[in-house]
N, C-alpha and C positions, 0 to 999 in steps of 0.2 A: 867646426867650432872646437876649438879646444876646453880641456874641462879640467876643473880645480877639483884638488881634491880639499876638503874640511875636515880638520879633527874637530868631533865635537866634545865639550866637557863633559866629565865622567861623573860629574854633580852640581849641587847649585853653583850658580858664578853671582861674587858679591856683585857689588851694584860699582861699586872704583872701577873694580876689573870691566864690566861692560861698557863702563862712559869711555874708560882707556882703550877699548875694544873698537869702540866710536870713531875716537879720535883719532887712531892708527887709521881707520878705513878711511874717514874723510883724508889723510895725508896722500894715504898710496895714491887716490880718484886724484886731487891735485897734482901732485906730479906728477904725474903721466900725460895732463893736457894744459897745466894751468900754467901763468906766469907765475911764475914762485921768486919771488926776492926777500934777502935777508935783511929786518931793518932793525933799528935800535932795539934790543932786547926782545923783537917774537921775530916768527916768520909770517911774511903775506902772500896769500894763493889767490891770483885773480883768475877765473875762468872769461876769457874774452867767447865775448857778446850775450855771458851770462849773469851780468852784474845789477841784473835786476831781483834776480833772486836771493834767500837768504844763504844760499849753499855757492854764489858766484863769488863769494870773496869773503874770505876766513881768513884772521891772524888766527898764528897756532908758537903754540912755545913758548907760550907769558910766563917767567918762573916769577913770583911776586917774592922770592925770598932772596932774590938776588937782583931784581931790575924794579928801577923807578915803576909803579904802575900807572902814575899822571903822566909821565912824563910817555909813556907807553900810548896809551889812552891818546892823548896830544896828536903823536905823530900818525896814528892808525886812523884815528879821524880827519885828519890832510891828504895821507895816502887814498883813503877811500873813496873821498870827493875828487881826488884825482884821475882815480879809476874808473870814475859817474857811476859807482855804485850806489842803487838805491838803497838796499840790505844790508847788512851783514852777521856774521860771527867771530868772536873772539874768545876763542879758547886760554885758559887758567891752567897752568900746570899743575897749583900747588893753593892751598889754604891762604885764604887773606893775611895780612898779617894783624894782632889786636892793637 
């Protein structure tokens, strides 16, 4: 078995930094087994014959300060039902906009 090595932080880690920490891991786990295609403004990771879970199908890469989020929204809920996912997640890069 091969082994990782970890750096761990040298002090507290904000809370951004840990969700970003999150986020990066769920990427890596997706591409390494998922269908990953690029759609209108995020990326979609289906893990086939896992799309009953909430972890079988995540958009990831929603910037809201640059992409429609309805229109985002839209498309991610057709892809989804396409993929007969029961779950899902979708990751926000960035603050709503007011």
């Amino acid at each position: 078995m091969a082994s990782v090595q970890v750096d761990a932080p040298s002090g507290p880690i904000s809370p951004s930094r840990m969700f970003a920490d999150l986020v990066d891991t769920d990427l890596r786990y997706f591409a390494s087994a998922a269908a990953v295609s690029t759609a209108a403004g995020y990326t979609l990771a289906v893990m086939p014959g896992l799309q009953d879970l909430p972890a079988g199908c995540v958009g990831t890469s929603v910037d809201t300060g640059t992409t429609d989020v309805h229109a985002v929204i839209d498309d991610f809920e057709q892809r989804v039902r396409a993929a007969d996912a029961a779950l899902f997640r979708l990751y926000v890069d960035s603050e709503s906009p007011s």
